[in-house]
N, C-alpha and C positions, 0 to 999 in steps of 0.2 A: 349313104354314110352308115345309118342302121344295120345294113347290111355286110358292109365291111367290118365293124368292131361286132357285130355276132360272130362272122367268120374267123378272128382272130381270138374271142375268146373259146370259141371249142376248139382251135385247137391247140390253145392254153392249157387247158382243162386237161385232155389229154397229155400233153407231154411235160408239165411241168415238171423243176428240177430245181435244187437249190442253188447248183451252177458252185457251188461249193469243191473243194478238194483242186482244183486249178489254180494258178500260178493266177495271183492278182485278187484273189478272192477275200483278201486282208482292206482290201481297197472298194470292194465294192459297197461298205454301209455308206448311209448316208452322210451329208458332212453339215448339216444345221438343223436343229428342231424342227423348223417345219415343214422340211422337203421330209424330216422322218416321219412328223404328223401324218403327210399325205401320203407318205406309203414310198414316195418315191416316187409319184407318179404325174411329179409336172414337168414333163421333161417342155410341153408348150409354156410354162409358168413357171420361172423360176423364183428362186427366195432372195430378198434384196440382200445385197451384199455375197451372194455366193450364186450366182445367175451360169459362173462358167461352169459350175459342178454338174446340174440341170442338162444345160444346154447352152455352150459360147456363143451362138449366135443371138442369146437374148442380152448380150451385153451391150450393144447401141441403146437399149431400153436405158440404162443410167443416168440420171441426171445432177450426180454428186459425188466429190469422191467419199468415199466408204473405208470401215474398218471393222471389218466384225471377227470374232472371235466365239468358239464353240468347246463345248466338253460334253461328254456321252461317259455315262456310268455302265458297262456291261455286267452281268453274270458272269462268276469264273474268272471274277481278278482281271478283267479286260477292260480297256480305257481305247476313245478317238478323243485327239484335240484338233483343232482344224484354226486356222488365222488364213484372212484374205485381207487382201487390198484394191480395192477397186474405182477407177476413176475414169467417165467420161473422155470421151473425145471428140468434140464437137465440132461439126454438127451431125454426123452418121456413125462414129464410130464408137466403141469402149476398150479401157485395156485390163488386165485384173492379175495377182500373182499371187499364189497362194499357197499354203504349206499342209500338208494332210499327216496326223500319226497317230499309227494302230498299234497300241503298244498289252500285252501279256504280262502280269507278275506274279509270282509263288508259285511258278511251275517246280515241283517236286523232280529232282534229279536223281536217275535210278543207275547203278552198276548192272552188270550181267547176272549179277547174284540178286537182283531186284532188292538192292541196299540202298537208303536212301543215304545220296550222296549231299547236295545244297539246293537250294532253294536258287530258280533261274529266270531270268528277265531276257524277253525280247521286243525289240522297237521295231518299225516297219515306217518308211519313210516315202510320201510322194510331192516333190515339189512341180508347179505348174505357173506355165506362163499363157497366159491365152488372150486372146484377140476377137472381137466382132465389129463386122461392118454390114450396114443397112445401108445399099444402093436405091431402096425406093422404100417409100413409109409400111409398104406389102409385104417383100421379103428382107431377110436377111440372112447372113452366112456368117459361121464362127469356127475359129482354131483352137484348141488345145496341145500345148507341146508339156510331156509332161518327164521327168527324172524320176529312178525310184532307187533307193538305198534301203536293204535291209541288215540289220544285225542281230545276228544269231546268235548261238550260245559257241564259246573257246573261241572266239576272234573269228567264229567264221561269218561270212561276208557275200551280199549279193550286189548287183548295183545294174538298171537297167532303163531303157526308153522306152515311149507310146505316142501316140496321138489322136486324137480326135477330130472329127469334122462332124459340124450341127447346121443345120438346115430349118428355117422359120417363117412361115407364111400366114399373114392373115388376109383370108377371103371377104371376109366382111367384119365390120363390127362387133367385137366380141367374143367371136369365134376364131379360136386361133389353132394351125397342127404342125406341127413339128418334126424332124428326127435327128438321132445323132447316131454316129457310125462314132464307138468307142474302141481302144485298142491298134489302133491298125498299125502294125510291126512289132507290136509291144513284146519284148521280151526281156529276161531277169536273166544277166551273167553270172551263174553262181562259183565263189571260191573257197574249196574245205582242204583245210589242209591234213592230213594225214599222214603222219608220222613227219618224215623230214620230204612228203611230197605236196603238192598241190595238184591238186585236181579240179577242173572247171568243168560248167555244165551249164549247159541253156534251155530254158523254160519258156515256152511261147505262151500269150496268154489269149483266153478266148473271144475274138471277136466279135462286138455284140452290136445288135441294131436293135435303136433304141425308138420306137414312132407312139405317136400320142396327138392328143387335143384335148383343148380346154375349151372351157363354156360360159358366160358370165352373165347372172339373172340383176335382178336390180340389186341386190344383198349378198349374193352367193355364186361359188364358181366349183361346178365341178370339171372334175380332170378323169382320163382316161387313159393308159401307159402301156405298151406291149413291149417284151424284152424278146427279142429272137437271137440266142445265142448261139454261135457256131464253136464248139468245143474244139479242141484236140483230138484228132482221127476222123472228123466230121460228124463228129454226134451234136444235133441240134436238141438245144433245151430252149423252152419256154415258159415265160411266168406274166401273168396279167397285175396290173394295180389300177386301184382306183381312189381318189378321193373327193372331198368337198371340203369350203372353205366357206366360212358365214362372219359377217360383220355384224356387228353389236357396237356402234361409236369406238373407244376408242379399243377395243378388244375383238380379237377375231380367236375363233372353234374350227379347229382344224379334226377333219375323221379321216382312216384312210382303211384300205385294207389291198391284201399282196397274198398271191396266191403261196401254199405251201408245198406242194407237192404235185406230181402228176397221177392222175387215173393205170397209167399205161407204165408205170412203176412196179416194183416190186414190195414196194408196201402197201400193207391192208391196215384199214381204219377208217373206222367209222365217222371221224370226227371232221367236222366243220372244215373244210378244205384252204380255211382263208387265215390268217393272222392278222388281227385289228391293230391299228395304232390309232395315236388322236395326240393333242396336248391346244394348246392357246398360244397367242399372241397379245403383247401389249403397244401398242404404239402412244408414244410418250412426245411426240412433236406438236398434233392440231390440239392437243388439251393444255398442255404442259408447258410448250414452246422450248420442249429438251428433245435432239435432236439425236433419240434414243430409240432404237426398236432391241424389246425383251422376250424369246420365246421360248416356250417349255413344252415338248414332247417324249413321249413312254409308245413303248413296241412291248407286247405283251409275250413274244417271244417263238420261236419257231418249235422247236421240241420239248419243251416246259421246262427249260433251263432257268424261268425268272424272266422277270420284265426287266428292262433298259430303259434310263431315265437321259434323255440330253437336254442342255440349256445353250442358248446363244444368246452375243447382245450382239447390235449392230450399231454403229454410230455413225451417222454422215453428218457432213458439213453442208454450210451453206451450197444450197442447188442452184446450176448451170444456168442461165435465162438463153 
């Protein structure tokens, strides 16, 4: 095992990429505080109440239906809000649906004359239905079927499909490893209308494989995350994340970190290769006996555009016996 995640971080190291400028790249932050805390990198460990975004096959893990809801403060006038729903199906399965938006404001609107025309808003929409089943307590397998609606500036318009398959195995106790195949057919229909014509255009989006494992000490779990991305025209990008996760009764310290760039790039810089995130959790049921999880995560930011603050609550109900 040592030797597999060394092998996969050199050649992380080497090819990393932001995986940015590709169709779907509106979609790819996180969608709760503390999958942002960790970097990203539980795709074996997901966050209660958003398990499908992680990885769908940790959805048998449920034992309650669920309602959480999330908001992310970006740099540059950029906002995610994110709502799930998620509810057991017992006794191996879970179901969950969920609504993802990445929304832009005070884009400054320029003429040909670089005249500033109005101030412009864009929304970006993913809605998702997803499914896990657990045939034996060891593995389990999970769907993601997902819609995407974007809206652009003068009524122009995208509207597109994807899907997921997640893959989840524990060998032993406490040790768990994962993958998920994200993307697969995924593409965005686009419609601009131009003058008195319409023009359509399609965007595939880059297929990515998602493998990891988690690890769990008496107090603390860390996570390990490899993204193998296969671009458009076959250019493969890679990025590694890592985090850890510690309990303190009824509060958990989340740290993470996610690679920024690749060696094998055309940028030079001297600078620390990794972008930090961290925030906490509060869990408000075993103290409290409110059936409340509260969490707060900050990304410190990829090119010094400013840190990004997200908050989630989670609520479930009474759990499944």
């Amino acid at each position: 095992m040592n030797y597999f995640i060394f092998a996969l971080l050199t050649i992380s190291v080497l090819s990393a990429d932001y995986g940015g400028g590709y169709a779907g790249s509106e979609f790819r932050y996180a969608s709760n505080a503390r999958d942002m805390a960790l970097a990203g990198a539980n795709v074996a460990d997901g966050s209660e109440g958003y398990f499908q975004f992680s990885n769908p096959a940790q959805l048998p893990q449920l034992k309650s239906l669920g309602i959480s809801s999330s908001f992310m403060s970006l740099p540059l006038d950029r906002s995610i809000q994110t709502l799930s729903i998620s509810k057991p199906l017992p006794p191996i399965a879970g179901i969950a649906l969920s609504i993802y938006r990445s929304a832009t404001s005070n884009i400054q609107g320029r003429d040909l004359m670089n005249q500033f025309t109005e101030n412009l808003n864009v929304s970006n929409y993913m809605g998702m239905l997803s499914f896990g089943l657990a045939p034996s307590k060891k593995v389990a397998l999970g769907l993601n079927i997902k819609t995407y609606l974007i809206q652009f500036v003068d009524d122009h318009s995208a509207n597109g499909i994807g899907i997921d398959l997640g893959f989840r195995i524990t060998p032993i106790d406490k040790l768990v490893f994962a993958l998920k195949l994200e993307n697969m057919s995924a593409e965005i229909n686009w419609k601009v209308d131009v003058g008195d014509e319409q023009h359509q255009s399609v965007e595939s989006f880059p297929l990515n494989l998602a493998v990891g494992c988690a690890y769990q000490f008496s107090k603390a779990r860390v996570y390990f995350h490899q993204d193998i991305m296969n671009a458009v025209g076959g250019e493969k990008l890679f990025r590694t994340r890592m985090g850890s996760e510690t309990d303190f009764g009824p509060i958990n310290f989340y740290l993470g970190l996610y690679q920024n760039r690749g060696e094998l790039t055309n940028e030079i810089s001297n600078d620390f290769n990794f972008v930090s995130t961290g925030g906490f959790g509060l869990t408000m049921k075993n103290n409290w006996n409110i059936p409340l999880q509260l969490n707060y995560a900050f990304d410190t930011g990829r090119a010094g555009e400013g840190i990004g603050h997200m908050f989630t609550m989670n609520f479930r109900f009474n759990e499944t016996h």
